[in-house]
N, C-alpha and C positions, 0 to 999 in steps of 0.2 A: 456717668463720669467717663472721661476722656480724653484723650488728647486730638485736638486739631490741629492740622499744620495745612498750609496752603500758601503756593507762593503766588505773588502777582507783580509781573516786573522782577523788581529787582529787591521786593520784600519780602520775608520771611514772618509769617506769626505763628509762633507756636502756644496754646494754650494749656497749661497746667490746672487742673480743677481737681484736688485731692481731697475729698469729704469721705463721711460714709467708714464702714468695719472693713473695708481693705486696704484702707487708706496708703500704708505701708508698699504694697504689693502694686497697689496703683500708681504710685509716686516712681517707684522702679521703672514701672515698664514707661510710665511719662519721661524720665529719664534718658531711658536708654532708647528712646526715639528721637529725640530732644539730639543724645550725643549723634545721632546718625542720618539727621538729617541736615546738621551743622559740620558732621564729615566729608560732606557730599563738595564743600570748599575746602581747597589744597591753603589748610592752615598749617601752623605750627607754633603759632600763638595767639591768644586766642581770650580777649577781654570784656568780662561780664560790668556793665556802671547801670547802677539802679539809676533811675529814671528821676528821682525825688529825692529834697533831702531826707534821711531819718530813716530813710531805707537801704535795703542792704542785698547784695548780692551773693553774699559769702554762702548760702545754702544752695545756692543755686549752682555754683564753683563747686561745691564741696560734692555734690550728689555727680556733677557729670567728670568729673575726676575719678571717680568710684568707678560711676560706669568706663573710663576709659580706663582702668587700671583692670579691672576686671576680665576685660576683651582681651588682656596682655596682646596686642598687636602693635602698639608702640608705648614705651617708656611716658609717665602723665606727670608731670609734677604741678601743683598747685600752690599758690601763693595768696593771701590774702592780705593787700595795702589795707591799715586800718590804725587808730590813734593818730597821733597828732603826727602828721605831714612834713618833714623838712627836707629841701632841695637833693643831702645827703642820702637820706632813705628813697626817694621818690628815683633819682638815679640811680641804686641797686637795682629799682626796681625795673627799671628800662632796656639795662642793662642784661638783666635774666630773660626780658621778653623777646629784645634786640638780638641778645646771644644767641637765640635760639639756631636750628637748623638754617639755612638760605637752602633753598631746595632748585638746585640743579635741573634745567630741563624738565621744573613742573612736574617731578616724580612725587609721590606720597611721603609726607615729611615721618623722619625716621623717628621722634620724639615731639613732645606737644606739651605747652606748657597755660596753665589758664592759670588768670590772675582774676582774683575781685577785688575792684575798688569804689572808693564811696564816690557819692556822686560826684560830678565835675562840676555843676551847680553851685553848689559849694566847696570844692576841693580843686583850685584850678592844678597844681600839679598832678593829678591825675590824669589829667589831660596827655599829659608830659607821653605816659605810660601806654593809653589810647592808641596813638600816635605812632609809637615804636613797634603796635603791634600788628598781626599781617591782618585780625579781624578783629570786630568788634560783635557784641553781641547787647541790646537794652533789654533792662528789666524792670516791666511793668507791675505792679500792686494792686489788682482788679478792686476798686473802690477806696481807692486812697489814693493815687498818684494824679499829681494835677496833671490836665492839659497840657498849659502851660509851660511846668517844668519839665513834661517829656519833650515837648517840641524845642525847649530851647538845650536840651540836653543831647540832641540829633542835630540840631543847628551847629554845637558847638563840636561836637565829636566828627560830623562829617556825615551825611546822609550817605555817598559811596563806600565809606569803612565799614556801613553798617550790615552784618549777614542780618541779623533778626532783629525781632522783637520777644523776649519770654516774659507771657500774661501769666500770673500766679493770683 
């Protein structure tokens, strides 16, 4: 059990594989590799879209929010777009990712805010949110996410937006 990470070009894949009685303690350190190798880009916001409909992101948002909260090196807030979608809500939420720092001369953003939203697949204003933010982040379901809908879910979001890929 382990985490892989390898970049090639301009891609990121990081693999999460948490079996097994440590499961816990392994998810952690997947985690908090996971946050630090996605810090390694001068983000300050920073958006996790499962791959597929039906799938979700929000555990994946939730664990590296912990980890960034925990490193208390900058302020982490975390958001989770979920239920039914209206133009209303979906601008809050752009708005929170938008608002974020603009970071001056490329210095390390003072605060960092990650959003999960459902897929874009099916949720085009999330797109909206995407869009507003400085990165992106996909997240794949090792034996459940189609092809298809991951490719068209990079298609749609922007293959340049995208830092990674997180295989769970």
């Amino acid at each position: 059990m382990g985490m892989e990470g390898h970049k090639t070009g301009t891609e990121l894949v990081v693999r999460t594989d948490a079996s097994g009685p440590r499961r816990d303690r392994a998810l952690q350190v997947h985690y908090q590799g996971l946050w630090f190798t996605l810090a390694r880009s001068n983000w300050s916001s920073l958006v996790l879209v499962p791959a597929d409909e039906g799938d979700s992101a929000a555990g994946v948002a939730t664990a590296l929010a912990d980890v960034g909260r925990r490193l208390r090196t900058t302020p982490v807030t975390f958001l989770v777009m979920a239920g039914a979608i209206d133009y209303a809500s979906a601008g809050k939420f752009v708005m929170a990712v938008a608002g974020k720092d603009a970071q001056a001369g490329g210095g390390p953003p003072t605060s960092r805010v990650i959003v999960a939203v459902p897929p874009v697949t099916v949720e085009p204003l999330a797109l909206a949110v995407t869009y507003a933010a400085d990165a992106v982040a996909i997240c794949i379901r090792r034996g459940s996410t189609r092809r298809d809908a991951a490719a068209r879910t990079i298609e749609l979001v922007g293959r340049d937006r995208i830092l990674g890929c997180v295989l769970s």
